[in-house]
C-alpha positions as CSV (number, residue, x, y, z in Angstrom):
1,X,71.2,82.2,108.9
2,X,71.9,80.6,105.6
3,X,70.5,80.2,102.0
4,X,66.6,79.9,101.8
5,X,65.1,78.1,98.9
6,X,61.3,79.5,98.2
7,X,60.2,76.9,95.5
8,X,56.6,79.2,93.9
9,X,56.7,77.3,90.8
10,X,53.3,76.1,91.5
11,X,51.8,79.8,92.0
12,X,48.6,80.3,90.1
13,X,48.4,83.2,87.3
14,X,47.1,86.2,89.5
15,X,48.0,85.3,92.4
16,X,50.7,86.3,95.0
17,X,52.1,83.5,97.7
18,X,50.6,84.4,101.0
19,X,52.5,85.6,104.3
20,X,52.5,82.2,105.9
21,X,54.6,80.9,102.7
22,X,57.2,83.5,103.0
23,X,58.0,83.3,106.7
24,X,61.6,82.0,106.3
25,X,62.5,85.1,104.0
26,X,63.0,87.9,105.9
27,X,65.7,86.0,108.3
28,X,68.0,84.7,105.0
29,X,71.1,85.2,104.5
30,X,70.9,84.5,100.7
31,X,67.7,83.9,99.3
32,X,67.2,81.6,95.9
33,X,63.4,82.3,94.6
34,X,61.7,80.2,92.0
35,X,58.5,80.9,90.2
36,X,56.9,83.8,88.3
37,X,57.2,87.5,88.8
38,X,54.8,88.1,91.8
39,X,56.6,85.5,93.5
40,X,59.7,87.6,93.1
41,X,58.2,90.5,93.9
42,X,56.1,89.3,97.5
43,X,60.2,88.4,98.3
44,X,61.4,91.3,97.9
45,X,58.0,93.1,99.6
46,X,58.9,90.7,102.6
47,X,62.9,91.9,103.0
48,X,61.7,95.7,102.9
49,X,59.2,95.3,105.7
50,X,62.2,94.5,107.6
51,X,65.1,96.7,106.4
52,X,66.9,93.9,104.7
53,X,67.0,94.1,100.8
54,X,70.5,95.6,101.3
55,X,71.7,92.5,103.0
56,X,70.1,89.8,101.1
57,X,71.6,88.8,97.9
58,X,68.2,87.2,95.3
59,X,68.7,84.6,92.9
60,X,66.1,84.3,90.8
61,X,64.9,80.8,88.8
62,X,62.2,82.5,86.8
63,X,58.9,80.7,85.1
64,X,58.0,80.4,81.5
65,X,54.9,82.9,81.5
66,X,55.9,85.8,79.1
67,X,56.2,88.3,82.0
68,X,58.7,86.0,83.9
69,X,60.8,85.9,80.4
70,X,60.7,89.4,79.8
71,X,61.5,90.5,82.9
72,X,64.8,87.8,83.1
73,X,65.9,90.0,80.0
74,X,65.4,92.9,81.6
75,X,67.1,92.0,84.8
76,X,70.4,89.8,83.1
77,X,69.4,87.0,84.9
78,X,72.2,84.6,84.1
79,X,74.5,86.7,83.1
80,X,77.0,89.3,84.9
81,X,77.8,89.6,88.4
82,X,76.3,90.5,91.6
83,X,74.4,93.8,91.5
84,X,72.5,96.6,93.4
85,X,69.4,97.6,91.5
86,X,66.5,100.2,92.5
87,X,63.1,99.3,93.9
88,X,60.2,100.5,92.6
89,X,57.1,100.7,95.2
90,X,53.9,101.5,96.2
91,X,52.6,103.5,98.8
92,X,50.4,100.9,100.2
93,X,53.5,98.4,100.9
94,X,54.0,96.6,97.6
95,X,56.5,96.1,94.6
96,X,56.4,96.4,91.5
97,X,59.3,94.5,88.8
98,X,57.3,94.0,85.4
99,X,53.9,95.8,84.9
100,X,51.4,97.5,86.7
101,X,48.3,98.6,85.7
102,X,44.9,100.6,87.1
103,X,41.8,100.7,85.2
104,X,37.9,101.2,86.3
105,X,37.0,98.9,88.8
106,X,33.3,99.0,87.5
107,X,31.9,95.4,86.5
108,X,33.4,95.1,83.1
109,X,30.9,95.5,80.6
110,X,31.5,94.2,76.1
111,X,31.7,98.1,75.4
112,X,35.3,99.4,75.3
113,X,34.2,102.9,76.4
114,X,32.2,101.4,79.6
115,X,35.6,100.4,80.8
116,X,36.9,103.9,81.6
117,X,37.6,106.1,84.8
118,X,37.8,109.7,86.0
119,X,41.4,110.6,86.9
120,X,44.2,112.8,87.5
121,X,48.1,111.8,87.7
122,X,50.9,113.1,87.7
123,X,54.4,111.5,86.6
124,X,57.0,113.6,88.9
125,X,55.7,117.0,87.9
126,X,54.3,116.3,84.8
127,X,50.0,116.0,84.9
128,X,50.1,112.9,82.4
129,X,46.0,112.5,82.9
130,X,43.0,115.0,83.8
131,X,40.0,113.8,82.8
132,X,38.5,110.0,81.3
133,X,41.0,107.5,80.6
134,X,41.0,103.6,79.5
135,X,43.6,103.0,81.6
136,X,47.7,104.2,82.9
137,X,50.1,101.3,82.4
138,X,53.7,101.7,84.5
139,X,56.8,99.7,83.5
140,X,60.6,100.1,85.7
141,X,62.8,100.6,83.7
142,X,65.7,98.5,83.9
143,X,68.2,100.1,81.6
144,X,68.4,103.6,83.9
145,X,68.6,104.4,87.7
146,X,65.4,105.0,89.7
147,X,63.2,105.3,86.9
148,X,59.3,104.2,85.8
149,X,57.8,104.4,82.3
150,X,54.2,105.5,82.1
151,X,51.5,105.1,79.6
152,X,48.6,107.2,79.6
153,X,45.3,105.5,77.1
154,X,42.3,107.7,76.6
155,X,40.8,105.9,74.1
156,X,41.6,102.6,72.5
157,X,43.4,103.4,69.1
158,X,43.9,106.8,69.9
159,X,47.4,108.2,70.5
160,X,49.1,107.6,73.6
161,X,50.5,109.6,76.6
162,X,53.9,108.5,77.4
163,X,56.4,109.8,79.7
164,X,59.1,108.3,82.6
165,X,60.2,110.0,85.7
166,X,60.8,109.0,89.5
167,X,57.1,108.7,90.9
168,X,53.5,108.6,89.6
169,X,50.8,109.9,91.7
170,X,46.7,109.5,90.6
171,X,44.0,110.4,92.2
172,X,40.9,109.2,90.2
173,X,37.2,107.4,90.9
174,X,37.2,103.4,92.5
175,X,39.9,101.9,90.1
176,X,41.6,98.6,89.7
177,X,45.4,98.3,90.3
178,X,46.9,95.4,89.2
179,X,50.8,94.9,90.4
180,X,52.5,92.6,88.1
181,X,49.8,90.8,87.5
182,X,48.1,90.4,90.9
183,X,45.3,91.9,91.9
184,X,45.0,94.8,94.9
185,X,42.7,93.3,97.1
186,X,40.2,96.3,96.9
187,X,39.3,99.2,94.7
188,X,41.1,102.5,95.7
189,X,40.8,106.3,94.8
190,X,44.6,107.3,95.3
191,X,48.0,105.3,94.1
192,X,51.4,105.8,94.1
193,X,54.2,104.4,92.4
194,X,57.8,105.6,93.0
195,X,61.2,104.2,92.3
196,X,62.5,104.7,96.0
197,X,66.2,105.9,95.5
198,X,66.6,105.3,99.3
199,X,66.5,101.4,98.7
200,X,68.3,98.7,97.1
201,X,68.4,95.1,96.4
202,X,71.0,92.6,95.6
203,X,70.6,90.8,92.8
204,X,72.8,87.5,91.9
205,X,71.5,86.0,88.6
């Protein structure tokens, strides 16, 4: 095994490499990924399906979108040394680094209020949603140990409901999940997100 190189830098906005392109990964024994944030993240979905983000150390050559930037910040890249950080997943096999996001999944109509959903969630223990919403927005954060930010929007310039903790659970009608930027293929009733204190990953920026 030795140092794989996965060049994404050509990766379109929205869209996350396919599992042909990230073969090679899971049998690294370093891994140097370039491209935007879903390209990070479908690397580091690939070494969980096989037990390996533990033995794997991640360099990361980031893009130039605004997520890629913010999350480089966030992470240190370039500065420091080699690190264990959390992992924050989903319960249908995904990860999530920058921003996720679920909104209706009905066509999209001009009206700001035609773009809401029926839901209920629930950030640890806390029910953060029971009833219409525009949207829940979840962040990692970066600065503390196995923790996710959440942002609850009822209504657009309304106050919003903010709160972190471990996991967030919803249950609401067909909604749109977007994980860092990319698309579930499908619309789903139920989502997870949970920063998963059993896993780690190596980071060398």
């Amino acid at each position: 095994m030795s140092l794989v190189e996965l060049d994404l830098r050509g990766l379109a906005p929205g869209c996350g490499p396919d599992r042909a392109t990230l073969e090679g990964v899971t049998g690294a024994a370093a891994l140097l990924v370039r491209g935007p944030v879903p390209a990070l993240a479908a690397a580091l979905a690939a070494l969980h399906r096989r037990g390996r983000t533990g033995e794997v150390p991640v360099s990361w050559e980031p893009a130039d979108d605004r997520a890629s930037t913010g999350l480089a910040r966030a992470l240190g890249i370039g500065t420091g040394g080699e690190r264990a950080l959390g992992l924050v997943r989903d319960d249908h096999g995904g990860v999530l680094l920058h921003h996720g996001r679920v909104e209706s999944a009905a066509e999209r109509p001009r009206a700001v209020l035609g773009r809401r959903l029926g839901a209920r969630a629930y950030n640890d223990d806390t029910r953060v949603a029971d009833g219409t919403i525009t949207r829940i927005d979840v962040r990692p954060d970066w600065a503390a140990v196995d923790t996710i930010g959440v942002v609850v929007m009822t209504l657009p310039l309304r106050p919003t409901v903010r709160s972190r903790g471990r996991a967030l659970q919803i249950a609401s009608d067909p909604a749109r999940v977007l994980r860092d930027g990319v698309p579930y293929p499908r619309p789903v009733h139920r989502w997870t997100w949970y920063a998963d204190d059993r896993v780690r990953w190596r980071l060398r920026p």
